[in-house]
N, C-alpha and C positions, 0 to 999 in steps of 0.2 A: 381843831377840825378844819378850820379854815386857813389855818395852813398846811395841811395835807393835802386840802383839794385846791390850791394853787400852787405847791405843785406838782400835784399830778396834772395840771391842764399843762404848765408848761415842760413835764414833763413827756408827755404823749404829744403834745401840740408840736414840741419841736420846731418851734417861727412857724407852722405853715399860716398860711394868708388863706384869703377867699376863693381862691384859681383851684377850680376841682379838676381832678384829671378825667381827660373825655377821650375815647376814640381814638380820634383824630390827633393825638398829641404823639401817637406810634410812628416811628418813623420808614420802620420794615417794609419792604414791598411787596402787595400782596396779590397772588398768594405766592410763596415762595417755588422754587424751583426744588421737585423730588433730590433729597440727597441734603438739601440745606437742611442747617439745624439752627434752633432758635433758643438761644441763653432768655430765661427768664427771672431778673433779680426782683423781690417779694421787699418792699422797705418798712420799717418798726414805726410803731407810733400813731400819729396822726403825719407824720411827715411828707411831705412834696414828693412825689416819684422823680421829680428832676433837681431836686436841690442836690447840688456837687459837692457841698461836706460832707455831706450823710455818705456812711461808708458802703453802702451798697449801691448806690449810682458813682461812689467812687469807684467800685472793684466795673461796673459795667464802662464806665467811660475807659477803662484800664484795656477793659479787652476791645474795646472796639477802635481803641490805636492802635492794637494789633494786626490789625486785621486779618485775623485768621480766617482761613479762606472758606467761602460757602457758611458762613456766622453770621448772624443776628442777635444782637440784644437789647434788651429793652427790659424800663425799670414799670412795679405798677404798684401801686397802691394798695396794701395789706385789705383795707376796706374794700376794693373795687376789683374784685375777683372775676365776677360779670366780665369785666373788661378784658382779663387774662383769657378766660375762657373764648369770647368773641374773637380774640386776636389768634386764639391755637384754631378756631375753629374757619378763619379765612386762611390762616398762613397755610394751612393745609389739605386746601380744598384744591386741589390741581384742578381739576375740571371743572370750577366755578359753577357749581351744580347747588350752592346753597347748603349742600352738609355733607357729612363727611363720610363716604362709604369706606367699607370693613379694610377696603385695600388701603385707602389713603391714613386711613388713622394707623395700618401697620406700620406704612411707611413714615409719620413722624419722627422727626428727630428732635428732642427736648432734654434741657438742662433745666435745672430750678435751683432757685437759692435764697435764703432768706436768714433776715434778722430779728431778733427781739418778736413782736407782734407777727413779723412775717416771717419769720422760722416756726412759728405752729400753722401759719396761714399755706407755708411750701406745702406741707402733708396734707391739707386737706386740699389743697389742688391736685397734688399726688393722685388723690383720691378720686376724685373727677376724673381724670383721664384714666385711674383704672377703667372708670364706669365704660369709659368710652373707647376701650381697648386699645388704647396709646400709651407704648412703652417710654419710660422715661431713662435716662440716658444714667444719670449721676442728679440727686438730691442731697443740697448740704444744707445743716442748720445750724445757726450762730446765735448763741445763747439765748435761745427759745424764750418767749413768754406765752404763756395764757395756756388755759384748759385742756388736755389734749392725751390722749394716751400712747403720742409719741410711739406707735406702731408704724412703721412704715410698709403700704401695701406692696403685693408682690410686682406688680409694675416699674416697680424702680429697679434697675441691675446695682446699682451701687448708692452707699448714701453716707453721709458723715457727721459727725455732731461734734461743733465746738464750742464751749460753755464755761461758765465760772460761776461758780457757789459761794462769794465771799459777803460778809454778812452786809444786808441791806434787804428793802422790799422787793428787788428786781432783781432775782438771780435762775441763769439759765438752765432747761431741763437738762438734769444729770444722764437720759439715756432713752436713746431710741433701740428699736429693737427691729428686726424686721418678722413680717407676719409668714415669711415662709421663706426660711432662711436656705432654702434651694434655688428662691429665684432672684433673691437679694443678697449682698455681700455687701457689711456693714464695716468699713473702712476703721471705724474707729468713733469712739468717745472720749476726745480731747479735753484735759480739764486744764483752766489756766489761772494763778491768783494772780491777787493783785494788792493784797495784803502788805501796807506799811511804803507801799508805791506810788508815787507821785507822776502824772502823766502831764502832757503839754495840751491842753485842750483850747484851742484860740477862740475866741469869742462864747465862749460856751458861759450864762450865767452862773454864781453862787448856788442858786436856791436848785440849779440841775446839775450840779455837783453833787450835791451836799445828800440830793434826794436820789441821784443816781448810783452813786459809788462807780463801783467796781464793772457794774455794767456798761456805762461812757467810758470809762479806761478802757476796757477792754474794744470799744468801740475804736477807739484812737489808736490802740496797739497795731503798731505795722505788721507784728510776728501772724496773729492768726490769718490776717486778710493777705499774707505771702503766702499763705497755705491753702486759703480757699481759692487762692488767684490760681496755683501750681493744679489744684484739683479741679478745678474750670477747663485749666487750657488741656488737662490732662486728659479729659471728659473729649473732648473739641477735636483731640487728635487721637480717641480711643485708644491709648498705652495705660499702664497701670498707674494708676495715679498715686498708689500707694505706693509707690516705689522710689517716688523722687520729693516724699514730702517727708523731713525731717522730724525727729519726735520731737512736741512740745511742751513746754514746762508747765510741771506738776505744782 
């Protein structure tokens, strides 16, 4: 038993330190200019929203060398949703009016993405902005964890799920579905093993090996995260995203 629960701490802990993420850590300028869109990557675990191994501030530092044009992104914290919400709710306050009337939340422009803890944590922000009548552009989830019924509401136009089921405690939801398959086009449910494979994971301890399996492989695997990068940029420059992402292994 107490090796289980050491590591799940350092398995969900992931190094993070004492530095909570606040506010002010957003680098975006706000509120943005009508027309701008704002990438929002969701990170697994207890981990730092700025730690650069972790492969969702890697796929965000990815796009924002890009600089595709009129983009923001910014990573937050699976726990610290609050903060997602506060940041969609100034990025898109044009008139600095303090909240967001009907016209400006239509005009939002939003991406979301998430891993592990923060691939069920994307859908329920999904959800929130349904509430708040803010279309979301493209939601992708990368091997889900935690409770969730994986519905995706009709606010999102597009959404995609990439996951692996290989045995171990931590393996990602097999399928999202959308809740009104007229107003969402569900990209795909990617499945990936990782069975009998050996990854390069640098600095990554034994006991988060050994307790993660397949879910840190697939963390480290360059193939999905070229796929969620292609379905970001694809999202960014509204073209079919499905069109230029290769099939991946079963």
């Amino acid at each position: 038993m107490r090796l289980i629960s050491c590591a799940l701490l350092l398995t969900l802990g992931a190094f993070a330190d004492n530095r909570n993420q606040v506010f002010s850590d957003f680098t975006t300028p706000l509120p943005l200019h009508p027309g701008d869109i704002l990438v929002l990557g969701i990170v697994g675990g207890w981990e730092r929203w700025d730690a650069p191994d972790r492969a969702i501030r890697r796929a965000a530092l990815e796009l924002r060398s890009m600089r595709l044009p009129r983009t923001w992104v910014e990573t937050v914290e699976n726990h610290k949703l609050e903060l997602a919400r506060e940041l969609v709710k100034q990025a898109f306050d044009f008139d600095k009016s303090g909240q967001l009337d009907p016209v400006e939340s239509a005009a939002a422009q939003i991406i979301v993405y998430g891993q592990s803890l923060g691939g069920s944590a994307t859908l329920r922000l999904c959800r929130w902005l349904n509430e708040q009548g803010i279309r979301v552009r493209l939601a992708v989830i990368i091997d889900a964890y935690g409770h969730d019924p994986y519905t995706v509401p009709p606010n999102v136009a597009a959404a995609a799920n990439l996951y692996q089921r290989d045995f171990g405690p931590v393996r990602g939801a097999p399928k999202i579905v959308a809740e009104d398959p007229r107003q969402t086009r569900i990209y795909g449910n990617w499945r990936y093993s990782y069975k009998g494979q050996d990854a390069a994971m640098p600095g990554e301890p034994f006991l988060r090996r050994w307790f993660l399996g397949s879910h840190l492989k697939m963390e480290y695997d360059p193939e999905p995260w070229r796929r969620v990068r292609d379905l970001l940029v694809s999202a960014v420059n509204n073209s079919g995203a499905d069109a230029i992402c290769s099939l991946p292994r079963e």
